[in-house]
N, C-alpha and C positions, 0 to 999 in steps of 0.2 A: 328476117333474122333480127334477136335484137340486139341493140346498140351497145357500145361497151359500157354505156351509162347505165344502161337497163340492170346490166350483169354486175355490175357493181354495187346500184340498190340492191339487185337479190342478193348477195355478198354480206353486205351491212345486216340482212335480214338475219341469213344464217350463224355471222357471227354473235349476235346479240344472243340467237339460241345455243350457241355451242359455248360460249362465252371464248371465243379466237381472236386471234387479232383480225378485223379484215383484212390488210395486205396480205395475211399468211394465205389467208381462203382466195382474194383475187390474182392472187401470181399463182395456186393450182391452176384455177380456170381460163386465166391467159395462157400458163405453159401449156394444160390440154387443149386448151383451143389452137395453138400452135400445132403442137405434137402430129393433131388428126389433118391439118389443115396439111400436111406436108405428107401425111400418108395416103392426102386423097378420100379418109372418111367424111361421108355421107351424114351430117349431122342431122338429130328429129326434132322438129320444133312444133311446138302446139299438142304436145301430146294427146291422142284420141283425137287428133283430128286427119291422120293420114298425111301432114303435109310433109315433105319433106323437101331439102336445103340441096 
């Protein structure tokens, strides 16, 4: 899985294209990553490559 540093460059990536603030985009994906992690979802990492978390 990656690190919360990883998700946070990809963050900086998106908001430059979306023109967002990063914090607004990195608190979605902490609260989602939250959210699934207490529901017990199964997250996919590497997409196309089958792996999953």
């Amino acid at each position: 899985m990656g690190t919360e540093r990883d998700i946070l460059l990809s963050v900086a990536d998106l908001a430059r294209r979306f023109r967002m603030a990063p914090s607004s985009i990195g608190y979605a994906v902490m609260r989602g990553k939250k959210i699934a992690e207490e529901k017990g979802i199964k997250q996919y990492n590497n997409v196309g490559k089958g792996n999953i978390e």
